[in-house]
Legacy VTK file of the C-alpha trace (Angstrom):
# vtk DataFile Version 3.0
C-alpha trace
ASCII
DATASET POLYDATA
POINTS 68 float
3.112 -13.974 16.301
2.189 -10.252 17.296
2.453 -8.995 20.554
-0.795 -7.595 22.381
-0.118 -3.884 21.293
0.456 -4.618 17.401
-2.299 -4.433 15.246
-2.618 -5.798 11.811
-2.209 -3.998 9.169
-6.145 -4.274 7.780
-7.053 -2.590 10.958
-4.695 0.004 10.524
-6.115 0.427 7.112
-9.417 0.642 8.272
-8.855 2.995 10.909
-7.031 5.581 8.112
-9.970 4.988 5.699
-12.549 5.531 8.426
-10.897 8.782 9.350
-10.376 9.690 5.730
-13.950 9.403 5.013
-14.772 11.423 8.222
-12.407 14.072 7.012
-13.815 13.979 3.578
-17.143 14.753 5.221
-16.402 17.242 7.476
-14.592 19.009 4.756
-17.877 18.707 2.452
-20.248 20.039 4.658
-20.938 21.954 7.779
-17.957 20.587 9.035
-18.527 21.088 13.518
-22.503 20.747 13.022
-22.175 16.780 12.361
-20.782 15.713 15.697
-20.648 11.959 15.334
-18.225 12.607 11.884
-16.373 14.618 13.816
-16.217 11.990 16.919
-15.267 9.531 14.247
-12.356 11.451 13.045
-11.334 12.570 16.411
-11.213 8.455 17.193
-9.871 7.175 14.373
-7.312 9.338 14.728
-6.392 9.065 18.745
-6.093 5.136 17.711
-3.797 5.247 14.405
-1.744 7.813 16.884
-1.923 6.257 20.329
0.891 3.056 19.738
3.417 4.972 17.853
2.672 7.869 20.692
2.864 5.052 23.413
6.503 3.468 21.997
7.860 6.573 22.141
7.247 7.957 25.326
7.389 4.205 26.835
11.003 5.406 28.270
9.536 7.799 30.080
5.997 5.947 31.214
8.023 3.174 32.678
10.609 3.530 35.867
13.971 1.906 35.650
15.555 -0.407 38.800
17.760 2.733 39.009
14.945 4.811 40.369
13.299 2.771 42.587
LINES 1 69
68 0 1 2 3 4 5 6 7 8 9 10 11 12 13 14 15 16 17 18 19 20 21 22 23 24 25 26 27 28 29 30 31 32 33 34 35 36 37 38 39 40 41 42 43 44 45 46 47 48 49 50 51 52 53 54 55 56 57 58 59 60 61 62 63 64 65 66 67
C-alpha cells in the first residue's frame, strides 16, 4: 500500500511525457509566445520535482521535540 505522498509510477510517466511534449513544443516554435505550453511545462515540472524536493528538505520543514 502507498502512502498519501507516493504516486504511481504511470503518473509519474505521464507527468515526464506531458512535460516532454511541452518542451518539444516550445523548442519547435515561438517558444514564450504559447503560454499555456509553457504553463504546462512549468507544471509538469513543479510536480515530478515537488516530492523528491519535499523528502529532502522534510528535516528542515518539520521541528523536532528538541526545539519546542
Amino acid at each position: 500500500m502507498r502512502t498519501p505522498k507516493q504516486k504511481h509510477d504511470g503518473e509519474i510517466i505521464a507527468l515526464a511525457i506531458i512535460m516532454l511534449l511541452a518542451l518539444a513544443w516550445l523548442l519547435t516554435h515561438d517558444g514564450c509566445a504559447h503560454t499555456i505550453a509553457l504553463a504546462v511545462y512549468v507544471a509538469s515540472g513543479v510536480l515530478l520535482a515537488l516530492p523528491w524536493a519535499i523528502e529532502k528538505l522534510e528535516p528542515y520543514l518539520t521541528e523536532s521535540e528538541d526545539q519546542q
